[in-house]
N, C-alpha and C positions, 0 to 999 in steps of 0.2 A: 274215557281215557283220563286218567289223573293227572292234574297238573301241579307243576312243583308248589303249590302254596297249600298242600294238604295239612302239611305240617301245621303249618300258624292258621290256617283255619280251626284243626281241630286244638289248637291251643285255647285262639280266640273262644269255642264252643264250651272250652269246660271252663275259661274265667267267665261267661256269660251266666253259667250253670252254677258255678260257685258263688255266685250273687246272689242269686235264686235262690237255691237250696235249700235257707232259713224259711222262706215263705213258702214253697212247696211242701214240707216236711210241718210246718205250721197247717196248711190243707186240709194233709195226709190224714195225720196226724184227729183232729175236730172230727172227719167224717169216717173214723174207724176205730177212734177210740182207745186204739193201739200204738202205741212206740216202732213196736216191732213190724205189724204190720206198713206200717208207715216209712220205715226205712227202707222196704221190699217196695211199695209202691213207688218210692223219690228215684232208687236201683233202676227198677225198670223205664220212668222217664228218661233219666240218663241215656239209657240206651238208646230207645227213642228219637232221644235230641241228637246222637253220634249218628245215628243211621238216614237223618232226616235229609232233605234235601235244604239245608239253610241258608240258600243264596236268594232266595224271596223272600224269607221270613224278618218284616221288619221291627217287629216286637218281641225278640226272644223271653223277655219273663211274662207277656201274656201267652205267647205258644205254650211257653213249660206249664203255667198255671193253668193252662186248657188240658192238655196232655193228662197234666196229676188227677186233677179232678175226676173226670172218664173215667181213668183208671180206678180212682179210686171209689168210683158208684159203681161199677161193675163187678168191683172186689165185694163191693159188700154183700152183694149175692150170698157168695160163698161162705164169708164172717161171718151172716145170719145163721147159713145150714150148719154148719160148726155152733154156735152159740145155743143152738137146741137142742143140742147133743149134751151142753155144759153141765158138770155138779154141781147144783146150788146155783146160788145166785151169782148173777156174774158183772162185775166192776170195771172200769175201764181202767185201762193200763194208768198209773200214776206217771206224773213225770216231775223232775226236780227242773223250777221254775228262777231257780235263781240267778242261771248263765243269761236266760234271755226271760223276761219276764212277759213278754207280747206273746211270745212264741212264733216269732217271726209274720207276726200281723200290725196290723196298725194300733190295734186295741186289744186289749187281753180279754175280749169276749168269746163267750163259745168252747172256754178254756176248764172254767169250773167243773170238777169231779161230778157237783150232783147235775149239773146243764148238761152233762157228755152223759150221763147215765139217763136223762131225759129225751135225749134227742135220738135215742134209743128206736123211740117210739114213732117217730117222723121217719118219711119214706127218705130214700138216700137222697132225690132232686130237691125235696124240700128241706131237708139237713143241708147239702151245698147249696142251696142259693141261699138258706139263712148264714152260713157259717161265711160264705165271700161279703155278704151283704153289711156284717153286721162285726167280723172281726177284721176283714180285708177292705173294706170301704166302697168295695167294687161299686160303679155304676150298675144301674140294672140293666141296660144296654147291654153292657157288657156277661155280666153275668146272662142274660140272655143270647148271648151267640158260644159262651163255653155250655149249655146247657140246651142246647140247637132249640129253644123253645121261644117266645114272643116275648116281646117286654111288660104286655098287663098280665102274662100268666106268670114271668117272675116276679113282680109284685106282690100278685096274688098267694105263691109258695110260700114269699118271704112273710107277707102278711099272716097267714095260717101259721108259718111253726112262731111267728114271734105269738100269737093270742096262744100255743098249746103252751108253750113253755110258760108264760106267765101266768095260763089258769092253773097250772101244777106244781108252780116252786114261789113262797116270797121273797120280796125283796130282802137280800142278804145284807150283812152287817158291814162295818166297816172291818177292818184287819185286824185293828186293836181289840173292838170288843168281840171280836172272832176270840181270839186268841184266848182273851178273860174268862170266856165262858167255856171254850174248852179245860183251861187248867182248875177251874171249878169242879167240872167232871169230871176229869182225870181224877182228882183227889178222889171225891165221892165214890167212882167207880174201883177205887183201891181200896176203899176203907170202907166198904159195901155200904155207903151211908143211903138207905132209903128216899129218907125224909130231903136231902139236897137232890136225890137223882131226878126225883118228882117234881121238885121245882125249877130243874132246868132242861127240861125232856118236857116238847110241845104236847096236848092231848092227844095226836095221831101222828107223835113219834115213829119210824121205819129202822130197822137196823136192821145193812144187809151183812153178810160175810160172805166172802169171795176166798172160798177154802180150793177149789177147781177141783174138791174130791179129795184131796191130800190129807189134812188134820182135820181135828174134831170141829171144824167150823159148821156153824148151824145150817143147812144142807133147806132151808126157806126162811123167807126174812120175817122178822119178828114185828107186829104191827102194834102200835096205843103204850101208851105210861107207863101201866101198870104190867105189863105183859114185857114189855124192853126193862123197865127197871128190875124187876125179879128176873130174868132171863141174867142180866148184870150183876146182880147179886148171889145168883146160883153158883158164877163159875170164880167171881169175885177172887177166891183164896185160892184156886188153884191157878189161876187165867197171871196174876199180881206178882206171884211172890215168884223171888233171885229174878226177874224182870231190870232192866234197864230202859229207862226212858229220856229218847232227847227229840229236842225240840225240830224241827224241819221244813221245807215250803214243799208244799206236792199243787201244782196246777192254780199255784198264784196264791194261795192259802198256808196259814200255820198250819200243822197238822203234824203228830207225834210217831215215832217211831220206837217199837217196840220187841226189845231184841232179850235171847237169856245165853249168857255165856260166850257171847260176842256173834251170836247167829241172829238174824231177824225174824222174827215172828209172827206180826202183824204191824201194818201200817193205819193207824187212824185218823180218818178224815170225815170233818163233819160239814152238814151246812145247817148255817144258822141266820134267824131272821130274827125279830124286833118280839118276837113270843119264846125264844129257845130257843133249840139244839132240834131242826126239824129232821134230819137222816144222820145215823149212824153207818159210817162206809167202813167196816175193815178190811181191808186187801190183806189177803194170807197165802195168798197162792205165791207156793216159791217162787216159780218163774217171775211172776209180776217185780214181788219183792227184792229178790236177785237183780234184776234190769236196774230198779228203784236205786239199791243198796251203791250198784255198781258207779250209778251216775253220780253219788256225790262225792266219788275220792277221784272222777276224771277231769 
């Protein structure tokens, strides 16, 4: 039987939810690599929390943040079988980083274009208990009871993806000489300058392109110096020219935006360590670009 406080109950549920929101969609978001997918996960929470029984629930942002998460290792099933299907190489959705720079976490980690393209690799439980652990502050306790598992094996998860990630990526720069070294490259790579591509491109340089089938993006990623810097040079004079370049944040990073005739093109994002420019990420896949483009006139 419904009793007349349905009303301000379900008031109370979506101010509880709209508090959340930014942290669940942060989650989402880290263990799917996706925007979009990420808004369909937070969507279906929602409902969730409307349909819930919330008269015992004494913690509504740990219930939501249990809820998200679930949902969204379960999704990844499906993300996977679709990502094997992908054209080329496939980049995680960008995001403009400069409304909320944490991403509604406590810390902006787990955020980075090339950590989310990393963590790739790690199974979803050990992507969510690194990404609560480490961008969300969670307890292990805690994260142990959204991941029905014990507390020395979230440890242990957490410990695993943090040794893979650091055997695979170095320690990244600051923002400033982020920035320095990309507008180096930028130049270089417009003025097909060889001799500077060399010197700021590591010896096992990667450069992927995320074309999803659509443009002439290079359809497997290009691996070493001399193979990325010629690769760079090849397309140099066609890739450059009536080009517009401006400056932008994608997932907490500088990184450039490259449009011809006021349409975008590709999105460049690099990471770089204390040796160079170690991955070249271009995002060209409209959609991606599109979502990208959309967020920074909202």
């Amino acid at each position: 039987m419904h009793n007349g406080n349905d009303g301000d109950s379900l008031e109370r549920a979506a101010r509880e939810f709209t508090k959340a929101r930014p942290q669940l969609f942060g989650i989402a978001y880290r263990l799917l690599g996706s925007a979009v997918e990420a808004e369909d996960i937070v969507q279906e929470a929602w409902l969730r929390w409307q349909n819930a029984d919330r008269s015992g629930i004494r913690e509504p942002a740990a219930f939501l943040a249990t809820v998200t998460t679930r949902l969204a290792i379960n999704f990844t099933q499906s993300a996977r079988v679709r990502r094997e299907t992908y054209i080329g190489p496939w980049l995680p959705e960008p995001l403009n980083t400069t409304a909320d720079p944490q991403v509604g976490a406590e810390r902006a980690e787990a955020l980075d274009m090339a950590v989310l393209l990393l963590m790739e690799k790690l199974n979803p439980v050990e992507r969510a208990a690194y990404v609560l652990r480490e961008a969300f502050d969670y307890a292990y306790s805690e994260i142990a009871d959204i991941l029905e598992t014990s507390e020395p094996n979230t440890r242990q998860l957490v410990s695993r993806a943090r040794k893979h990630l650091s055997s695979e990526r170095r320690e990244p720069v600051s923002s400033d000489a982020h920035r320095r070294l990309l507008e180096v490259f930028l130049a270089a790579a417009q003025d097909g300058d060889l001799k500077v591509l060399e010197e700021v491109l590591t010896t096992d340089v990667v450069s992927y392109a995320d074309g999803g089938g659509v443009r002439g993006a290079s359809k497997i990623p290009v691996f070493g110096r001399e193979h990325v810097s010629k690769y760079l040079i090849a397309f140099a004079s066609r890739f450059w020219a009536e080009t517009h370049v401006s400056w932008v944040e994608v997932n907490g990073r500088p990184a450039v935006l490259v449009s011809t005739d006021g349409q975008p093109v590709a999105l460049l994002c690099v990471d770089v360590s204390a040796r160079g420019i170690e991955r070249l990420m271009w995002v060209m896949n409209p959609d991606k670009l599109n979502h990208y483009v959309a967020s920074l006139t909202a």
